[in-house]
C-alpha positions as CSV (number, residue, x, y, z in Angstrom):
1,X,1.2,-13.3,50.8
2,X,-2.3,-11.5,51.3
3,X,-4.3,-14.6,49.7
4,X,-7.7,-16.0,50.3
5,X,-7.2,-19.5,50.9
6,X,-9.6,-22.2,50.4
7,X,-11.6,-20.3,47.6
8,X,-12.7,-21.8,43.9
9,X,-12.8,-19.3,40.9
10,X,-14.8,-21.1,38.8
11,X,-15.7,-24.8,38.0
12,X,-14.8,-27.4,35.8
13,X,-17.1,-30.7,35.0
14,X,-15.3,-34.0,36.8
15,X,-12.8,-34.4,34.9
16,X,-11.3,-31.1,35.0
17,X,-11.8,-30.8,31.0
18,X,-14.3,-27.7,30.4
19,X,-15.3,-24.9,32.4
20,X,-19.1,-25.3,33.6
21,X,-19.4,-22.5,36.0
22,X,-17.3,-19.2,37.1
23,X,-14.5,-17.8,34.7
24,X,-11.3,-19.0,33.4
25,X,-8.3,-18.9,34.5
26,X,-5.5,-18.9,32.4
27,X,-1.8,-19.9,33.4
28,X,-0.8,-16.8,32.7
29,X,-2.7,-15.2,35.1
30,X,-1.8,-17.2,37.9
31,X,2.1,-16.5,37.2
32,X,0.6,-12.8,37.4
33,X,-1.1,-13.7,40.7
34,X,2.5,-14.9,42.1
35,X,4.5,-11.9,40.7
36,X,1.6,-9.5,42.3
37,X,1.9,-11.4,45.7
38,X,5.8,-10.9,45.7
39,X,5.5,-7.2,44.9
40,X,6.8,-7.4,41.2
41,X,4.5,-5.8,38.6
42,X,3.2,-8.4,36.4
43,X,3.2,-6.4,33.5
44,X,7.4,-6.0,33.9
45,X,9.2,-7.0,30.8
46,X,12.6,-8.4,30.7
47,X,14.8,-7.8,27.8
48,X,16.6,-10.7,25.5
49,X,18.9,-8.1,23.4
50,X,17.1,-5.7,22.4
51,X,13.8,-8.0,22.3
52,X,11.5,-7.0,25.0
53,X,10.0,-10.4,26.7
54,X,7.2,-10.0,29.0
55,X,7.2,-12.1,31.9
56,X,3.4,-13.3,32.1
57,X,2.9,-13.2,28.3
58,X,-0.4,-10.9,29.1
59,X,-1.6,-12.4,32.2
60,X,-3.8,-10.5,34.8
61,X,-3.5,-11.0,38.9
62,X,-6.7,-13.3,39.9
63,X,-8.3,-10.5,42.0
64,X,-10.7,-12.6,43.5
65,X,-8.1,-14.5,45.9
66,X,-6.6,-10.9,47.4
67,X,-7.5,-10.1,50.7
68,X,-10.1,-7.4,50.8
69,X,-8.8,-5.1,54.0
């Protein structure tokens, strides 16, 4: 899929609750991540009717985890 593998982007405090270090990422992002790794554009919308529906609600591919060439 063209992914860094064992890399963190950012940190969060033991339990996982806040962000302490790094940025956030949000779920939407990572489903943009996915879509960008299969070659769909993550800013695609699908239609319901005539009610455009986008398919990361906003989210941006995690650049940090592609493969620089």
């Amino acid at each position: 899929g063209g992914l860094q593998h064992g890399r963190a982007v950012g940190e969060t405090d033991e339990l996982a609750q806040k962000i302490v270090g790094g940025r956030s990422v949000s779920v939407p992002d990572w489903f943009a991540t996915i879509f960008a790794t299969m070659g769909i554009e993550p800013h695609l919308e699908l239609y319901a009717g005539d009610r455009p529906v986008p398919i990361t609600d906003g989210g941006v591919p995690i650049e940090e985890l592609f493969a620089k060439s």
